[in-house]
N, C-alpha and C positions, 0 to 999 in steps of 0.2 A: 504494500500500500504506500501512496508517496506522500510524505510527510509535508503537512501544511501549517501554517498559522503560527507556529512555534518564533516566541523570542526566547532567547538565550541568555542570561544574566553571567556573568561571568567577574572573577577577583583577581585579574592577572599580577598581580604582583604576590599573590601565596604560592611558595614554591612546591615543585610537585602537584599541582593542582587538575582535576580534571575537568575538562567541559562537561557545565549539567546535560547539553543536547549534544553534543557527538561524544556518548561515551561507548565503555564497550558493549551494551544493551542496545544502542543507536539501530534498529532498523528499517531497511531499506528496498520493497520487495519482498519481504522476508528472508534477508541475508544480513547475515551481524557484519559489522565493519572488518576490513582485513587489514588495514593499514595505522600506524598512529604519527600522527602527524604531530611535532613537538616547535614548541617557540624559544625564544630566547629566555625565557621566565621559568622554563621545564613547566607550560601549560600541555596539557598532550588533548589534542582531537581526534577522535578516531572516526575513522571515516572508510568508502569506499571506492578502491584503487577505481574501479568500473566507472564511476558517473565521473570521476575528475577527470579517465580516460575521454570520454563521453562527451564532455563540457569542453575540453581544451585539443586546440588546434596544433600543439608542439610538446604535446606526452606531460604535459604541465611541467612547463622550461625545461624539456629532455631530461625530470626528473624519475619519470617513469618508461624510462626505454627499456628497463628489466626490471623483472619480479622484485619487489622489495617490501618487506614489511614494516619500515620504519623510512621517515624524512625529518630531518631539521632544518626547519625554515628561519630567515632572518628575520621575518618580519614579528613584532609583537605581538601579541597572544591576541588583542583588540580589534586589529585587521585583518589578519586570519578567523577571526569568528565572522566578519561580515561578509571574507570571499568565501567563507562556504556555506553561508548563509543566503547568498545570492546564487551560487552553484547549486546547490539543493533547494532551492527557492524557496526559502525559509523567508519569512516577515520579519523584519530588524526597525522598523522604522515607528512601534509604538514608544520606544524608549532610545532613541537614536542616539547611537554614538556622537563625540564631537567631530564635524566636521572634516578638522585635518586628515581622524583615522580615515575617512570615509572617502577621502580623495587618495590615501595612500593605499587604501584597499584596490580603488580602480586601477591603480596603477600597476597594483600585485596581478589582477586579471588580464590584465594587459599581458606581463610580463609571464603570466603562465598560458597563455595563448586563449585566453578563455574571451572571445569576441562580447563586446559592451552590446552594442544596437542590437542584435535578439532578445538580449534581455532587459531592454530600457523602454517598453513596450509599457504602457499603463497600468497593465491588467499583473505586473512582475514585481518583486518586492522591492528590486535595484528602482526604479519608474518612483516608487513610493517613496523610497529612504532620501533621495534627492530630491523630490519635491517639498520630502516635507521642512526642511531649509527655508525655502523659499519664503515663508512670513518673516523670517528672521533675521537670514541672510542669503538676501535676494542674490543682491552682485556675486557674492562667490559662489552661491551655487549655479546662475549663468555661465560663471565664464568656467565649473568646472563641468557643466554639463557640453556648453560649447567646445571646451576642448579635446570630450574624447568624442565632438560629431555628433551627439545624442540629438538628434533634429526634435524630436516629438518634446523634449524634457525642456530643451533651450526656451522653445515658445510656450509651453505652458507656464515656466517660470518669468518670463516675459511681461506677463500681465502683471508682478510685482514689484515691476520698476519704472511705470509711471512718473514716479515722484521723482524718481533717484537723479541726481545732478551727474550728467556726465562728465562737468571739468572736474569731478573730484574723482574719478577713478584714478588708482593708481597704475603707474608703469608697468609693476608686475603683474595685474590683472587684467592689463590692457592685452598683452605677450599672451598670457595664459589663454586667455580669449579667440585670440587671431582677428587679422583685420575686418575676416568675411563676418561676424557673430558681431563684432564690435560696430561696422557698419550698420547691419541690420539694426541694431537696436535705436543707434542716431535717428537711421531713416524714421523706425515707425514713430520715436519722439517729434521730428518734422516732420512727418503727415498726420499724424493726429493732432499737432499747433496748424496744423493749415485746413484741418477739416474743420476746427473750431473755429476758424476766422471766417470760414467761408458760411459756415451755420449760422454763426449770430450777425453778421453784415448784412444780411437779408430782414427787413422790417417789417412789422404786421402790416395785411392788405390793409387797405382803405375801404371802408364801407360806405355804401349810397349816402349820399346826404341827406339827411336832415334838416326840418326846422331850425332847429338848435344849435348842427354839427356838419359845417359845407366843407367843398376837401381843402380850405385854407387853415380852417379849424383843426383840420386831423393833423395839422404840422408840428402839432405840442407834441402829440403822441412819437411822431418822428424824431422829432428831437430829443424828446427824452430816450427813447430805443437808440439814439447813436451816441448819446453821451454814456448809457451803460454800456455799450459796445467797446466804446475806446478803454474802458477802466477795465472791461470783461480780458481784451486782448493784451491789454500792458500786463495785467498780469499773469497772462495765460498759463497753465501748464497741461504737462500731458495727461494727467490725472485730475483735471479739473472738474468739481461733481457737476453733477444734475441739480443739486441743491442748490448747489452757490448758482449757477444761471439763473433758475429760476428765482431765488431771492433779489438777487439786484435786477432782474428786469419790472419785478414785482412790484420794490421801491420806488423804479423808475416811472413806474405808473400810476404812484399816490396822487401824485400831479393834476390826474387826465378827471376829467369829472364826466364824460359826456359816455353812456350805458353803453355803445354800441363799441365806442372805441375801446373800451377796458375788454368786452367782448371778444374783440378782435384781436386784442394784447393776449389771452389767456389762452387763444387759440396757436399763438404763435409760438409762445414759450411753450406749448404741449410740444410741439412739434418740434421745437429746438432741442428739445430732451428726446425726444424718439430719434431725432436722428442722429445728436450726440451717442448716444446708447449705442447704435449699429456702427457708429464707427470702429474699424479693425483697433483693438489692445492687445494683438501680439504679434512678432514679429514674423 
């Protein structure tokens, strides 16, 4: 049967210590582990020669070219739990490690041939454990999704950096990144400040006239829609809500006294929000 949903709490700094989920009970298929896999802490995994076979494109770093029942790896006990936690497609991501391990983990899969993109698929624990970054630390989980290509993971994270000031990324996350991921993201910041200018510069129709209200009169109304307009743009961003539009065009209409033109106001800001909304938030 293939083991699902399992985190793994692990104390890697006790020595001798054994993983509570890859121990020697661990199974797989219904086949105990044949391998044990050891870190620098003397943490030991026990695991399945077969699925690492399985999983990795180069005998996992041509460490499996012959029979062996024992490997010691460099890497810490911490990233070793996540690369076989994404190899057995175990769930890592209710209690997610820090960061750093989790980009040195990729890098372990990498270096044991084990291909990122099949398994950066939404529906996979790797898809999860780097999204879930994402509220917290947006930028570096972009530019570490961007840098191993993970397309689906870059744009869903995407959507969390709206706000994020691009003169303040650093050199090294720029590098990390690459130009193509780094571009992208400028662009969708400049076309979503360009769809917002081109939204709100459109003013509410004019309605028939009135006794009361001739189209000289609907000029107030005009004017007050491009005076919130210019304060809307000066301070645009890309993450600019629905609220704030509609609150300062709403102010800008205290103003207007005549029934048909407030009318006409209410219909306009609905629609500046409808179409703010459909504009694309990710790259």
């Amino acid at each position: 049967m293939h083991p699902q949903h399992i985190t793994q709490q692990l104390s890697p700094g006790d020595a001798d210590a054994t993983s509570s989920v890859f121990n020697p009970g661990f199974v797989l298929d219904g086949f105990l582990p044949d391998l044990v896999i050891t870190t620098p802490e003397w943490v030991s995994f026990h695991v399945h020669s077969g699925r690492l076979l399985l999983s990795s494109s180069n005998a996992f770093g041509g460490l499996l070219t012959q029979p062996t029942y024992s490997l010691a790896l460099p890497e810490p006990a911490v990233v070793i739990n996540i690369v076989l936690s994404i190899i057995y497609d175990l769930q890592c991501h209710h209690n997610p490690p820090p960061l750093p391990s989790t980009q040195a983990a990729l890098d372990a899969l990498v270096k044991y041939g084990v291909p990122l993109a099949p398994l950066a698929a939404p529906q996979h624990p790797l898809y999860r454990l780097i999204f879930s970054y994402a509220p917290y630390y947006p930028i570096e989980a972009y530019a570490l999704a961007a840098h191993h290509r993970l397309e689906n993971l870059a744009a869903a994270i995407s959507s969390h950096l709206l706000a994020y000031d691009l003169s303040r990324l650093s050199d090294e996350l720029a590098i990390k990144m690459g130009p193509v991921y780094f571009s992208r993201l400028a662009n969708l910041h400049r076309a979503r400040l360009a769809a917002l200018r081109n939204i709100v510069l459109r003013p509410p129709a004019p309605h028939a006239p009135t006794a009361n209200c001739d189209h000289d009169a609907q000029r107030e109304l005009s004017r007050a829609w491009a005076f919130a307009t210019a304060e809307i743009v000066w301070n645009a961003l890309p993450n600019t809500s629905t609220s704030s539009l509609r609150a300062a065009f709403l102010q800008a209409g205290t103003s207007v006294s005549c029934p048909e033109c407030q009318n006409m106001l209410h219909q306009r800001i609905q629609e500046v929000t409808n179409e703010w909304l459909a504009v694309k938030s990710t790259i």
